[in-house]
C-alpha positions as CSV (number, residue, x, y, z in Angstrom):
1,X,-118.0,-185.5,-11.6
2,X,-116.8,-187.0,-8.6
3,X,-114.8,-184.6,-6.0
4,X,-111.9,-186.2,-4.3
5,X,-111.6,-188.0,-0.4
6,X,-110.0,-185.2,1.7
7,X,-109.4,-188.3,4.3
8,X,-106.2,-188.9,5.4
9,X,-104.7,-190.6,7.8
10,X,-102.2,-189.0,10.5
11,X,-100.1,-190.3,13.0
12,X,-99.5,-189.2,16.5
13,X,-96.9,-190.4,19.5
14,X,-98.0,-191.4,23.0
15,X,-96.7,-192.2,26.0
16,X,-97.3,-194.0,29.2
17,X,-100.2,-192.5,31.2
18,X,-102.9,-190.3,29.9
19,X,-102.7,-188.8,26.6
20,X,-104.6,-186.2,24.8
21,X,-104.3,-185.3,21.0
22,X,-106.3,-183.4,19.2
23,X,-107.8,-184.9,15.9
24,X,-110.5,-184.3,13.6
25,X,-114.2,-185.2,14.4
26,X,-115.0,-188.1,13.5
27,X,-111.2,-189.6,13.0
28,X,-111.1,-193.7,13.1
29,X,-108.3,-195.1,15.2
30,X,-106.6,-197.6,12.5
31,X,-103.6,-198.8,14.5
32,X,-101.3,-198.3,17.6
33,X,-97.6,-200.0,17.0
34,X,-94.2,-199.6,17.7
35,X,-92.1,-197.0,15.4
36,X,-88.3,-196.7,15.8
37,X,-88.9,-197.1,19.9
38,X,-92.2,-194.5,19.8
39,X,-95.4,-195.6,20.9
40,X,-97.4,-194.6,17.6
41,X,-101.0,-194.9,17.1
42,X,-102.5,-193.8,13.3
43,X,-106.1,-192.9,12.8
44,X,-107.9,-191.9,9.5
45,X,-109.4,-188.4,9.3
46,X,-111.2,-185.6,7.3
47,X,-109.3,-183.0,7.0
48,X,-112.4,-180.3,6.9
49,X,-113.8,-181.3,10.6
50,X,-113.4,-179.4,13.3
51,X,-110.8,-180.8,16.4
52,X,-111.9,-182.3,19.0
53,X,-109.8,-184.2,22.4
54,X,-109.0,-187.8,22.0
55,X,-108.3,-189.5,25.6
56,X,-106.0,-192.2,25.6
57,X,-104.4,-194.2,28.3
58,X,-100.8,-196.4,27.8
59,X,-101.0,-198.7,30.6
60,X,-97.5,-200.6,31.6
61,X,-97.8,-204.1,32.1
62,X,-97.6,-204.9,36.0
63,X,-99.0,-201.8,36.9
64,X,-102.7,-200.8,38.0
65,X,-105.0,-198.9,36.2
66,X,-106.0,-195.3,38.0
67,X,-109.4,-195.0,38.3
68,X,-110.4,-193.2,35.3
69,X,-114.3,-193.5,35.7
70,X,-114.9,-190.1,36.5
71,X,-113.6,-189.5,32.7
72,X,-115.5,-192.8,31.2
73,X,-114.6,-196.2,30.5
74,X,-111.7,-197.5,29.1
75,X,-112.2,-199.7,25.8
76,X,-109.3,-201.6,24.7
77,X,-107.3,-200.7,21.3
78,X,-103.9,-202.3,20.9
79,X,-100.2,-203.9,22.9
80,X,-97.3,-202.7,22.2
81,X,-94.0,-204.3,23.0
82,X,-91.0,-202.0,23.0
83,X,-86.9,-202.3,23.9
84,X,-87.0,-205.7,22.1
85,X,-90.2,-207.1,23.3
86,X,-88.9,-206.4,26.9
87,X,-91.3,-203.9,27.7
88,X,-95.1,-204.2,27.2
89,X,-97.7,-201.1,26.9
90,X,-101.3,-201.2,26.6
91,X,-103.1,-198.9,24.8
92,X,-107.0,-197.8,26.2
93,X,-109.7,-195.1,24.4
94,X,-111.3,-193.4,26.7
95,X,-114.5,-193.3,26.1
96,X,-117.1,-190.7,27.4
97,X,-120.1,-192.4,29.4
98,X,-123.3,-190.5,29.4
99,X,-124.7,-190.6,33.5
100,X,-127.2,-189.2,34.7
């Protein structure tokens, strides 16, 4: 007999700069896109894992970066455009690096 998927798949609301949300081990970012004016990014999960801290950074077109090396690199996920395409986010994992 086969027991059912306890995956699902959640959805959480950024902004610009750094985020942190707390998700499942494990969870797969799916998708980040604009919902009714939010910045919304959806990732599949199990519910039965324990939580760990996701790093993202939204990024506004035009301006720089921070230096975010000290937390790891930045790997690209998704663009958003908001306010009728007028305004333009990008949306960054990131990643822990393992140094020495």
């Amino acid at each position: 007999m086969k027991t059912l998927s306890q995956k699902i798949i959640y959805k959480s609301i950024l902004t610009p700069g750094h985020n942190t949300i707390l998700v499942p081990i494990g969870s797969e970012l799916l998708s980040v896109k604009n919902q009714s004016g939010n910045i919304s990014v959806w990732y599949l999960c199990e519910l039965s894992n324990a939580h760990e801290r996701l790093q993202l950074y939204v990024g506004v077109t035009g301006s720089y970066l921070p230096d975010l090396s000290i937390h790891g690199e930045l790997n690209f996920i998704d663009t958003v455009l908001l306010d009728n395409d007028t305004f333009v986010v990008h949306v960054f994992e990131i990643k822990k690096t393992n140094k020495d």
